[in-house]
OpenMM code with the backbone's topology and positions (N, CA, C; nanometers):
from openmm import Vec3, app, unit

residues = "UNK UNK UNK UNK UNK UNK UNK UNK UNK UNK UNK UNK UNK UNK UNK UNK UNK UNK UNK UNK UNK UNK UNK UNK UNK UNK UNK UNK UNK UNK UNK UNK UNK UNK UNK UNK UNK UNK UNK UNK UNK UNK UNK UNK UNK UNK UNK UNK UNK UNK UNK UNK UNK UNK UNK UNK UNK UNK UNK UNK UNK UNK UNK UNK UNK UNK UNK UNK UNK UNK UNK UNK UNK UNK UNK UNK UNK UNK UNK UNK UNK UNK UNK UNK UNK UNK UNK UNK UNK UNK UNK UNK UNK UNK UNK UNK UNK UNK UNK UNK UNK UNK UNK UNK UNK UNK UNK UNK UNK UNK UNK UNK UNK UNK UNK UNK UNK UNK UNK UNK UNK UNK UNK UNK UNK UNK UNK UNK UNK UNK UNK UNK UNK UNK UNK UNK UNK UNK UNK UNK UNK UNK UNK UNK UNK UNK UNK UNK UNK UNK UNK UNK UNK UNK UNK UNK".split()
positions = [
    Vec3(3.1381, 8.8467, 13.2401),
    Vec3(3.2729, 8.8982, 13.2425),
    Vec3(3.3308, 8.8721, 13.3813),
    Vec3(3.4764, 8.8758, 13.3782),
    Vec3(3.4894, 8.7815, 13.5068),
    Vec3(3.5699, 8.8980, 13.5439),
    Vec3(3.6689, 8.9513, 13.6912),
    Vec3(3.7192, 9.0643, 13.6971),
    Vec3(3.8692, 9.0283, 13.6419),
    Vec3(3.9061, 9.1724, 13.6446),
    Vec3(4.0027, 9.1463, 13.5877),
    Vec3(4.1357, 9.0975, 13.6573),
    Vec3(4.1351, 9.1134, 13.8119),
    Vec3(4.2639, 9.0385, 13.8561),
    Vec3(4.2412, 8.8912, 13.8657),
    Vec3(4.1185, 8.8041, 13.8426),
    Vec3(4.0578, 8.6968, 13.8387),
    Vec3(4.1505, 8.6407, 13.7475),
    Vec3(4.1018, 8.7242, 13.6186),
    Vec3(4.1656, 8.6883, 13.4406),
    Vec3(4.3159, 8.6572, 13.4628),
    Vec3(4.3945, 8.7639, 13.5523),
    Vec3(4.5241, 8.7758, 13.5683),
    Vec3(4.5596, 8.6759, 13.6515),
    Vec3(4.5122, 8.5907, 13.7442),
    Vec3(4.5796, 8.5202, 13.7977),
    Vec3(4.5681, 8.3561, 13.7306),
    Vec3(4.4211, 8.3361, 13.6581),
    Vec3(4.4273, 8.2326, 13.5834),
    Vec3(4.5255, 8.2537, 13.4532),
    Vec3(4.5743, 8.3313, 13.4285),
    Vec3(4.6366, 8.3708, 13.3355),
    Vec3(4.7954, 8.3226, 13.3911),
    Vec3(4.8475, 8.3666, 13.4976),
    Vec3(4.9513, 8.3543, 13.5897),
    Vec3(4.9712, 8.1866, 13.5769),
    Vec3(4.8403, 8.1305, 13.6284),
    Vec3(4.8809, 7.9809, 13.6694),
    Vec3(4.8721, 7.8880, 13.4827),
    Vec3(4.8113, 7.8987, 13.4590),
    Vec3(4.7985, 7.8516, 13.2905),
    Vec3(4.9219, 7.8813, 13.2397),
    Vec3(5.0234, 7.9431, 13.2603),
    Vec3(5.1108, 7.9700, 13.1662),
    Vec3(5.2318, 7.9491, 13.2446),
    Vec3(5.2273, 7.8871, 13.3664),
    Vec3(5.3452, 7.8051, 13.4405),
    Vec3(5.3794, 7.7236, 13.4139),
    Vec3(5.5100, 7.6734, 13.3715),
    Vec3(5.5614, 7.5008, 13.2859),
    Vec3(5.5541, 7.4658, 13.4537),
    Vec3(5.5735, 7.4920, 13.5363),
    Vec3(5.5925, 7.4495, 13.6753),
    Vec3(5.4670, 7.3495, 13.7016),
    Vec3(5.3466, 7.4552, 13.6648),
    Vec3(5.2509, 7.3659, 13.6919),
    Vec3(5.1804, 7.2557, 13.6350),
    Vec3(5.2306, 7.2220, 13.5140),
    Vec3(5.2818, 7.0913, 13.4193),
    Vec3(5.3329, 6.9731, 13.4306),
    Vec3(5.4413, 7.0161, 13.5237),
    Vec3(5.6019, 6.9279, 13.4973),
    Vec3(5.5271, 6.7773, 13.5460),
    Vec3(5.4269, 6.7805, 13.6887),
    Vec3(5.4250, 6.6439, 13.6783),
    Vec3(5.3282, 6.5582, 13.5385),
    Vec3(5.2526, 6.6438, 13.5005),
    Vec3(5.1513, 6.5630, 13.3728),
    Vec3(5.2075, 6.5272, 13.3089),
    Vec3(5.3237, 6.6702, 13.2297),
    Vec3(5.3608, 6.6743, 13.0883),
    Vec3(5.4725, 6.6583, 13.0780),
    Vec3(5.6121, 6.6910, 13.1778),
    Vec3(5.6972, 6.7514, 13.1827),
    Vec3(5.7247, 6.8421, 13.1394),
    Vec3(5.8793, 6.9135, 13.1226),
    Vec3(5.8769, 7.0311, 13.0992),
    Vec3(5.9194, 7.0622, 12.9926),
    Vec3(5.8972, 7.1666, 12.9070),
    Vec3(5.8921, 7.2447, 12.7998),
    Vec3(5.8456, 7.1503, 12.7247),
    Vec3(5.6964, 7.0988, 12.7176),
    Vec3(5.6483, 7.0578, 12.6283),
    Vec3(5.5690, 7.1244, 12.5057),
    Vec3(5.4933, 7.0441, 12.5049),
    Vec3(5.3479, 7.0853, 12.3875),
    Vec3(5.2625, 7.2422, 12.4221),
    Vec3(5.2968, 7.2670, 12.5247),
    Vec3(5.2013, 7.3526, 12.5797),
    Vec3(5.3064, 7.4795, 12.6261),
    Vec3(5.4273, 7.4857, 12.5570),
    Vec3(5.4843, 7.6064, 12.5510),
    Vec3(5.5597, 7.6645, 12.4347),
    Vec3(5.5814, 7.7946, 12.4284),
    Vec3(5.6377, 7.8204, 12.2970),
    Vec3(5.7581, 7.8941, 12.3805),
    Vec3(5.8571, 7.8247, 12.4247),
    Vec3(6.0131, 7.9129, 12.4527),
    Vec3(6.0883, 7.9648, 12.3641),
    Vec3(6.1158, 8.1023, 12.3540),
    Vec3(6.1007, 8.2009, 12.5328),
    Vec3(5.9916, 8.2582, 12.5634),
    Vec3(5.8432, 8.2570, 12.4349),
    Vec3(5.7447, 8.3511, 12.4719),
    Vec3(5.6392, 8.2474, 12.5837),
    Vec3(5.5926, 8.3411, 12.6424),
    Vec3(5.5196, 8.2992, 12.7470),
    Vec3(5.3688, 8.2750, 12.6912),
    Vec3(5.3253, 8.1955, 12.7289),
    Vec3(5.1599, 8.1383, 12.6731),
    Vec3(5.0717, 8.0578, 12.7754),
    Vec3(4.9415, 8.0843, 12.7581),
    Vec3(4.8549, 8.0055, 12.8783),
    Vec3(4.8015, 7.8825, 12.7697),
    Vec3(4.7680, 7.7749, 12.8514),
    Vec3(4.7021, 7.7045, 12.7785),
    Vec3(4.6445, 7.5717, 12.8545),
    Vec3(4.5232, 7.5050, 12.8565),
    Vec3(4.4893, 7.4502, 12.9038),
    Vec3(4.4224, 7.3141, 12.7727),
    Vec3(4.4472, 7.2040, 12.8312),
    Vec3(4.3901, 7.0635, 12.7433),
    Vec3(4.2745, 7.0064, 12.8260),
    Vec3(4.1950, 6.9455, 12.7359),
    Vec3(4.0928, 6.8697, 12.7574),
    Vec3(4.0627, 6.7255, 12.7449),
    Vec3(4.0055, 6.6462, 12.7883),
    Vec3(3.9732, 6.5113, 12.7241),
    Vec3(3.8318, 6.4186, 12.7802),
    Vec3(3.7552, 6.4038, 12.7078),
    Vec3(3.6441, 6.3578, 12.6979),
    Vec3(3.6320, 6.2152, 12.7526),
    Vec3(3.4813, 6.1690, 12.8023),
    Vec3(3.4832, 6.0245, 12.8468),
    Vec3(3.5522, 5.9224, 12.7351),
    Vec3(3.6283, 5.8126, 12.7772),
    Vec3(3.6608, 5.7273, 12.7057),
    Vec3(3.7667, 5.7361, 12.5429),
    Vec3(3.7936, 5.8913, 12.6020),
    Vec3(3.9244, 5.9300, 12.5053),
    Vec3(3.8736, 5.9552, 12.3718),
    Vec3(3.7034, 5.9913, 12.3450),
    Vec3(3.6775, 6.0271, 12.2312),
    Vec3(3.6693, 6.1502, 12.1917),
    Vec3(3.6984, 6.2623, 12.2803),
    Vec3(3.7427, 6.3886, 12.1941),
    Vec3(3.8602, 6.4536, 12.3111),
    Vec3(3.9622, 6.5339, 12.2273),
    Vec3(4.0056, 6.5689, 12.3286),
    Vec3(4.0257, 6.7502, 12.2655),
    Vec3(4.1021, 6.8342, 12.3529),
    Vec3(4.1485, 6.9818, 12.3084),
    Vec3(4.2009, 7.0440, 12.3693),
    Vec3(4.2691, 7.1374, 12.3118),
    Vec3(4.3796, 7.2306, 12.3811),
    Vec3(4.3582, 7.3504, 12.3138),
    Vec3(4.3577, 7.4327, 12.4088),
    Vec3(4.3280, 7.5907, 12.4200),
    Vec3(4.4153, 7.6465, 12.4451),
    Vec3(4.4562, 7.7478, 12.3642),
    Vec3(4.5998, 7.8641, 12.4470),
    Vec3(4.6124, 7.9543, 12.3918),
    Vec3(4.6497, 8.0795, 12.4481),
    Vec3(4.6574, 8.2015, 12.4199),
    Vec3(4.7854, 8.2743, 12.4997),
    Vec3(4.7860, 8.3887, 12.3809),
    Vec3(4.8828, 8.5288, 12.4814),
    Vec3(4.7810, 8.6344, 12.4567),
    Vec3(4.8182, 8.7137, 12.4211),
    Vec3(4.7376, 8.8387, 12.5089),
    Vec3(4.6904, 8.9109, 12.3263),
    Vec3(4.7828, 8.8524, 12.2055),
    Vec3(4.7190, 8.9108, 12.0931),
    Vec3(4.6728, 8.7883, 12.0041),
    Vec3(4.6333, 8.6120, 12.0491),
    Vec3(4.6205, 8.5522, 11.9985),
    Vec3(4.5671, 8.4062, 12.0491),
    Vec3(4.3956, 8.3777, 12.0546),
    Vec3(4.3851, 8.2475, 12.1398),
    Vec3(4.3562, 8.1374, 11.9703),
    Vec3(4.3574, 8.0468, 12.0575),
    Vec3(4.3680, 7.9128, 11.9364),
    Vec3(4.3256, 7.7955, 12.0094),
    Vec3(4.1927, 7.7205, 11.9518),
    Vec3(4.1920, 7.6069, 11.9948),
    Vec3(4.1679, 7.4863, 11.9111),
    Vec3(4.2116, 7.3657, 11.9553),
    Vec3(4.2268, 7.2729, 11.8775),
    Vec3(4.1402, 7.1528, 11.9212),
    Vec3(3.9973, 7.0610, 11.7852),
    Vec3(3.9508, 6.9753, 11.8725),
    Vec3(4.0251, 6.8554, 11.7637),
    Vec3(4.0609, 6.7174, 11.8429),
    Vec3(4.0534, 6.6233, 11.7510),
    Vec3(3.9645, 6.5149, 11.8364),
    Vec3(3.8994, 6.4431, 11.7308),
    Vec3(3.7903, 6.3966, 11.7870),
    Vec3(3.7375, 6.2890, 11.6651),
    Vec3(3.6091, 6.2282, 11.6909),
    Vec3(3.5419, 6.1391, 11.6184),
    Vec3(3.4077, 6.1960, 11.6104),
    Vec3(3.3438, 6.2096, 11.5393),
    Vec3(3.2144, 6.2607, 11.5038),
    Vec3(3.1545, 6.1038, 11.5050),
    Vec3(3.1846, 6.0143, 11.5015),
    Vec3(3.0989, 5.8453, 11.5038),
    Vec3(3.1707, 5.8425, 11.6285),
    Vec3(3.0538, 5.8168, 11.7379),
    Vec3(3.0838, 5.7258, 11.8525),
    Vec3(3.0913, 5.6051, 11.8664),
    Vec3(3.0649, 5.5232, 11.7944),
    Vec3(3.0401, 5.3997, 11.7464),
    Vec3(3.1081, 5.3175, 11.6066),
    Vec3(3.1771, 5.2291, 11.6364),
    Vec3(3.2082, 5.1297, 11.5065),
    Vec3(3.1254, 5.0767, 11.4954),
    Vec3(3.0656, 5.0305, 11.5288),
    Vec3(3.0009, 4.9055, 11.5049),
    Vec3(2.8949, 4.9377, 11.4272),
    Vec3(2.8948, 4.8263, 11.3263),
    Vec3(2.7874, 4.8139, 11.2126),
    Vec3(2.6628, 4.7951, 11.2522),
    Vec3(2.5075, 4.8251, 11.1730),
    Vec3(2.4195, 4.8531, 11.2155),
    Vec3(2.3728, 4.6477, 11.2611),
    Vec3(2.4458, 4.5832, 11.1977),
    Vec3(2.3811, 4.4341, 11.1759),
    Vec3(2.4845, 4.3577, 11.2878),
    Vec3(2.5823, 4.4739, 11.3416),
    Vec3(2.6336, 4.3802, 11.4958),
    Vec3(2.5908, 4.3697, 11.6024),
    Vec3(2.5075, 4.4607, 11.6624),
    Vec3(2.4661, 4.3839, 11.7946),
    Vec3(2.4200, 4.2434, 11.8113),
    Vec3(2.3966, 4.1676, 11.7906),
    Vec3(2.3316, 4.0097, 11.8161),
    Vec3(2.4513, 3.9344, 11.7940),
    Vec3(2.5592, 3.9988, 11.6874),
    Vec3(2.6841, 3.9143, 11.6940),
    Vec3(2.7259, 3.9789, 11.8217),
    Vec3(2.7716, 4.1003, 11.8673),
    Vec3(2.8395, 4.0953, 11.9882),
    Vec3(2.7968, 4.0528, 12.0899),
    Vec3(2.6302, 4.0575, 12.0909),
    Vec3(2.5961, 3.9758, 12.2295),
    Vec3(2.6155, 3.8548, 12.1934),
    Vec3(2.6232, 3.7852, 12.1349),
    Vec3(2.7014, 3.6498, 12.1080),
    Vec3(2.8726, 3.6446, 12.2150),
    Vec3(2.9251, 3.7156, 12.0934),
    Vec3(3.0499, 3.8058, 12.1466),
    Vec3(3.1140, 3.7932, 12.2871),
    Vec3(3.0018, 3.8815, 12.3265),
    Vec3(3.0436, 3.9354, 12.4811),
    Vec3(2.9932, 3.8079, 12.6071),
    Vec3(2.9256, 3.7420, 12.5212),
    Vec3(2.8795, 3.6468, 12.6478),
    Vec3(3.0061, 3.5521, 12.6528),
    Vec3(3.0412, 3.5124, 12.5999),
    Vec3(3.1685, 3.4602, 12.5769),
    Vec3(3.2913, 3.5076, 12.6480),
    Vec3(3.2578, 3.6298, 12.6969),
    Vec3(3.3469, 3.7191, 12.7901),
    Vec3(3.5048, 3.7156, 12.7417),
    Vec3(3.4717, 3.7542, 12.6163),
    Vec3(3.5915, 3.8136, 12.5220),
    Vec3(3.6403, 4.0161, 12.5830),
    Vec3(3.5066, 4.0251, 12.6219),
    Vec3(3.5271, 4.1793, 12.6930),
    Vec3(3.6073, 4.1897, 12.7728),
    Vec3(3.7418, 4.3203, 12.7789),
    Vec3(3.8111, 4.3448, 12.8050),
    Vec3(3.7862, 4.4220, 12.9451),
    Vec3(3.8736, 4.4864, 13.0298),
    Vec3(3.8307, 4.5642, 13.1390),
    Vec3(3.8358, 4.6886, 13.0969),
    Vec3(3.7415, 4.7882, 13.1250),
    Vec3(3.6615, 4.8617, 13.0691),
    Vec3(3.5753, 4.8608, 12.9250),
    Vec3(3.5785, 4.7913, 12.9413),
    Vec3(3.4821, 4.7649, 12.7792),
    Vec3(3.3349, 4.7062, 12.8268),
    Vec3(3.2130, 4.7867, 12.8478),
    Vec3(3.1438, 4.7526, 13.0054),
    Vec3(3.0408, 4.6862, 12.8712),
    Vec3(3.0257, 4.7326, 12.7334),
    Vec3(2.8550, 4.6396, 12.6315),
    Vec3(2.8765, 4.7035, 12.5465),
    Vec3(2.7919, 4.7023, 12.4699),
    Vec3(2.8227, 4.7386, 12.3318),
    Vec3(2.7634, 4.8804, 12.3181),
    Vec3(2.7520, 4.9703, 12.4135),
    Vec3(2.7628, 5.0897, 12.3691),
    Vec3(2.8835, 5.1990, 12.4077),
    Vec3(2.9812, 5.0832, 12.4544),
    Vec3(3.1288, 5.1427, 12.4851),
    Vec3(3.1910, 5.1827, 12.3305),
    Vec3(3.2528, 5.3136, 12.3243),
    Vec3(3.2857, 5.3317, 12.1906),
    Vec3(3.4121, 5.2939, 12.1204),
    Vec3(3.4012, 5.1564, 12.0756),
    Vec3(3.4989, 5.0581, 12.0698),
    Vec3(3.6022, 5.1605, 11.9128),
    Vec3(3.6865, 5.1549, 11.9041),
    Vec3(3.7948, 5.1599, 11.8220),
    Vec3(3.7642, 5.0812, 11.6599),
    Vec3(3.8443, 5.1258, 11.5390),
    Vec3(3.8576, 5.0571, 11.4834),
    Vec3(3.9341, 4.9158, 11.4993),
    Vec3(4.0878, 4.9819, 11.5674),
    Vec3(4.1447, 4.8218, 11.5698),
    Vec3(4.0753, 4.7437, 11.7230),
    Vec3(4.0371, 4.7895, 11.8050),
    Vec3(3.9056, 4.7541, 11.8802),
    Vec3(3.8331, 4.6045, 11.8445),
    Vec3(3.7944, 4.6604, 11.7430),
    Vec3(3.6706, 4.5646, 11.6271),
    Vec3(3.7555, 4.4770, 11.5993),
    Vec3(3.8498, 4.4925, 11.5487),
    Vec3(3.9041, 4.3756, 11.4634),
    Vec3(4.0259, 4.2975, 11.5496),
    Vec3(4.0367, 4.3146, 11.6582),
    Vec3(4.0684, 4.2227, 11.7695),
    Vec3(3.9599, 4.1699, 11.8386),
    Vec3(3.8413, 4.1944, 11.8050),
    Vec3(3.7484, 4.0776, 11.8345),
    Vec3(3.7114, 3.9987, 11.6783),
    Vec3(3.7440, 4.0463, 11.6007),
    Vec3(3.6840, 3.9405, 11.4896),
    Vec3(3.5801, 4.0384, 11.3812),
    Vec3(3.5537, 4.1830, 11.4041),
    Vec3(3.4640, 4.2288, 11.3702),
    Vec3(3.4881, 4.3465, 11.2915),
    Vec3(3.3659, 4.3697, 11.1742),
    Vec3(3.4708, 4.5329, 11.0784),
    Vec3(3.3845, 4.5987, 11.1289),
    Vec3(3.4912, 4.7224, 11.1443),
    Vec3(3.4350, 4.8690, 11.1812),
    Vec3(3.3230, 4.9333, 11.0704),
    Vec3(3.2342, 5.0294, 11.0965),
    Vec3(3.1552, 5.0549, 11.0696),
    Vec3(3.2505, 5.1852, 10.9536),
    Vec3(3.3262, 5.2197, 10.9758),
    Vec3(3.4337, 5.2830, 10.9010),
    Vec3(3.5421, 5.2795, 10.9678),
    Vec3(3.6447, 5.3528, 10.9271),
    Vec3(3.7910, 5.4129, 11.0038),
    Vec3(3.8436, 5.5007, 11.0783),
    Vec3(3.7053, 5.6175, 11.0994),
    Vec3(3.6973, 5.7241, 11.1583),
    Vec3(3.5305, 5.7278, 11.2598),
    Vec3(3.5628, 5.6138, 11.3743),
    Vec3(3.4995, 5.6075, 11.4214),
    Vec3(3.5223, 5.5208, 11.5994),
    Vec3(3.4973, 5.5926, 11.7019),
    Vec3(3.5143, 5.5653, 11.7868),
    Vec3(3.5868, 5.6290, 11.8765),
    Vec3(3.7026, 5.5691, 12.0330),
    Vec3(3.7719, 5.6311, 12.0555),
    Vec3(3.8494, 5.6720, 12.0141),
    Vec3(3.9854, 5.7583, 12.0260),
    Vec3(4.1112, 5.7520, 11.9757),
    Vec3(4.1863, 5.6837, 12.0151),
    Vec3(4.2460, 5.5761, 11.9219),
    Vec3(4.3762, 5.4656, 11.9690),
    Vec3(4.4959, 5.6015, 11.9898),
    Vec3(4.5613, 5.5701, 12.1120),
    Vec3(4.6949, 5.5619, 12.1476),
    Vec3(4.6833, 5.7351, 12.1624),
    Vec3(4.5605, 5.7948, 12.1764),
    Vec3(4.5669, 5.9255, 12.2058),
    Vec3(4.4546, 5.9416, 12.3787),
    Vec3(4.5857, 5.9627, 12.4943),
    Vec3(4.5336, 5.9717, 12.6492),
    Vec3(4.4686, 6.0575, 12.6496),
    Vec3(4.5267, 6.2195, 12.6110),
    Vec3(4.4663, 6.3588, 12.6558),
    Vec3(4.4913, 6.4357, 12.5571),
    Vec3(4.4314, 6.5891, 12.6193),
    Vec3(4.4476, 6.6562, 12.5025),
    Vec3(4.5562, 6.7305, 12.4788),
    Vec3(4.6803, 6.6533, 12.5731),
    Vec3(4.7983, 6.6592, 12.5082),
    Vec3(4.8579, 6.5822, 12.4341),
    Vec3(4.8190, 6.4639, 12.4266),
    Vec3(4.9219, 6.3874, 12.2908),
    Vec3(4.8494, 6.3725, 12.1605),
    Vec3(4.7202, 6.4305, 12.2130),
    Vec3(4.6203, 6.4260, 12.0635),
    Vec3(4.6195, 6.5733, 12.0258),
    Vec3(4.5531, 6.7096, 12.0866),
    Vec3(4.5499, 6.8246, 11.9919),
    Vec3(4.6545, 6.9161, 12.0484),
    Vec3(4.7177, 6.8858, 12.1328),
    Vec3(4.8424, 6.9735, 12.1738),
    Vec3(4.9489, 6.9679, 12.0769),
    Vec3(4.9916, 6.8939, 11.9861),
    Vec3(5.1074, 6.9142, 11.9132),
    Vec3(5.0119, 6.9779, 11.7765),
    Vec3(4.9419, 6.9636, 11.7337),
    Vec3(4.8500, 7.0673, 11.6411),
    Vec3(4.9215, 7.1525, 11.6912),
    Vec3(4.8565, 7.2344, 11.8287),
    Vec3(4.8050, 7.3382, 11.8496),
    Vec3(4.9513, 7.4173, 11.8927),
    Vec3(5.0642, 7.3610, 11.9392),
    Vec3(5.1828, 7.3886, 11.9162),
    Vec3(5.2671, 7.4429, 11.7922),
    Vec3(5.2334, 7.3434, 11.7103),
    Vec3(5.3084, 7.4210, 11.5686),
    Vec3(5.2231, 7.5118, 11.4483),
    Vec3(5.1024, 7.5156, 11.5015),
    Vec3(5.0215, 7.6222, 11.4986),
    Vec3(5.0314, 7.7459, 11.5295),
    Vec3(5.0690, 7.7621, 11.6543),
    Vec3(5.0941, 7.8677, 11.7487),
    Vec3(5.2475, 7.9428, 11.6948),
    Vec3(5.3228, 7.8524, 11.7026),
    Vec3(5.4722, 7.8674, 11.6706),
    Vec3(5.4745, 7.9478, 11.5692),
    Vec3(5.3635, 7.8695, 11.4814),
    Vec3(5.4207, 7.9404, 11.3265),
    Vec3(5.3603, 8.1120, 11.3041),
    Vec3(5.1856, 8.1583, 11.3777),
    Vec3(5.1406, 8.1986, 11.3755),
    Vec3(5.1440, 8.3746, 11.4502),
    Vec3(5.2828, 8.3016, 11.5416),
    Vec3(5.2979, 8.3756, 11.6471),
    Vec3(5.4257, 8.4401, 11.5762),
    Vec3(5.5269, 8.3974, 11.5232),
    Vec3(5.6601, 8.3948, 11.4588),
    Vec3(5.6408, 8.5512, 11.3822),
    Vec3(5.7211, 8.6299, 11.4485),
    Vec3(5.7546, 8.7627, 11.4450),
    Vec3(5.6506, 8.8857, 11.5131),
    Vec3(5.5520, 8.8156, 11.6065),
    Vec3(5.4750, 8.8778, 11.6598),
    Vec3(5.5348, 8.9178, 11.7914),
    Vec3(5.5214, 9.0198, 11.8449),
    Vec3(5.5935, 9.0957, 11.9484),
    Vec3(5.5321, 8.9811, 12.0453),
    Vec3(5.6680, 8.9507, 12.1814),
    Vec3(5.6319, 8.8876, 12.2809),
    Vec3(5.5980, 8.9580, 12.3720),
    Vec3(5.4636, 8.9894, 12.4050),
    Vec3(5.4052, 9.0498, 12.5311),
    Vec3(5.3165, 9.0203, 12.6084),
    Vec3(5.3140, 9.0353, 12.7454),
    Vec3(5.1958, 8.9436, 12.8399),
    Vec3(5.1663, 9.0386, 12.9048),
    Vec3(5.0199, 9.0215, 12.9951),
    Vec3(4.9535, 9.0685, 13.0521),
    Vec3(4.9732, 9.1802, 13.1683),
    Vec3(4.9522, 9.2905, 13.2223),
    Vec3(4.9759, 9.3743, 13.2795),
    Vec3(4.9117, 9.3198, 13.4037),
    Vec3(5.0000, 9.2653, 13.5211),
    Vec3(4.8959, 9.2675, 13.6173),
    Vec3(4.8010, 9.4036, 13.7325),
    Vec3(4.6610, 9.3749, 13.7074),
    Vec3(4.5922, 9.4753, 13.7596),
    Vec3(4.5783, 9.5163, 13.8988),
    Vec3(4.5548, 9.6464, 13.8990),
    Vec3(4.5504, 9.7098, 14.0396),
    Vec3(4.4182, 9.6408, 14.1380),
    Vec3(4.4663, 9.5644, 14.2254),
    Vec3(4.4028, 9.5149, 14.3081),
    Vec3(4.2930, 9.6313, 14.3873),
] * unit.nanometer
topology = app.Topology()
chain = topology.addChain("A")
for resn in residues:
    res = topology.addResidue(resn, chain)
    for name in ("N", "CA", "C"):
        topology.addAtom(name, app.Element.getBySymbol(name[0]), res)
């Protein structure tokens, strides 16, 4: 248990659009205006899972989106990609074949994914453009007629 003016001041800074504006800008994903909310995002090596956490004081919520397959690649590709890669078709950051290549990944080298739900996330940076808008109209809806009230700060 952590104390309680501890709670209150991470509480304070988490729920500042101020302290946002340069990541996210302002009044994004990570607020519900006019009620006040903390919330913090996550994101994993190589953009394969990411999440966003947020709460008020009668309601936390978190959101993962993610890939349960780290890997496209089929069990009968390695010897084609080291083929592949010697050829220095590899991109920058794309360091061998246990980088967790994408579906469309694969098939800009020539190769099928091991399924469709496997790898990084295309076109998702953090765990704001991937589980922050979840976790936004989640919140919105969940919160919608619930009294707006925040934290009492404690006697030092």
């Amino acid at each position: 248990m952590i104390p309680a003016n501890v709670a209150y001041i991470m509480d304070e800074i988490t729920s500042n659009d101020n302290n946002r504006i340069r990541e996210f800008g302002r009044n994004g994903y990570l607020t519900l205006n006019p009620r006040r909310v903390s919330a913090k995002t996550g994101t994993s090596d190589y953009y394969m899972d990411n999440l966003t956490v947020g709460w008020t004081p009668t309601l936390l919520t978190a959101v993962w989106v993610g890939s349960g397959t780290r890997s496209c690649l089929q069990p009968r590709t390695p010897p084609t990609w080291r083929s592949r890669s010697a050829g220095n078709i590899i991109e920058a950051g794309e360091v061998d074949a246990t980088y967790p290549f994408s579906p469309s990944d694969l098939r800009h080298y020539g190769l099928t994914p091991i399924n469709g739900d496997c790898g990084h996330l295309d076109g998702v940076v953090s765990g704001y453009s991937g589980a922050s808008p979840i976790w936004h109209i989640y919140m919105s809806a969940a919160l919608k007629g619930v009294p707006d009230t925040w934290y009492t700060r404690p006697r030092m």
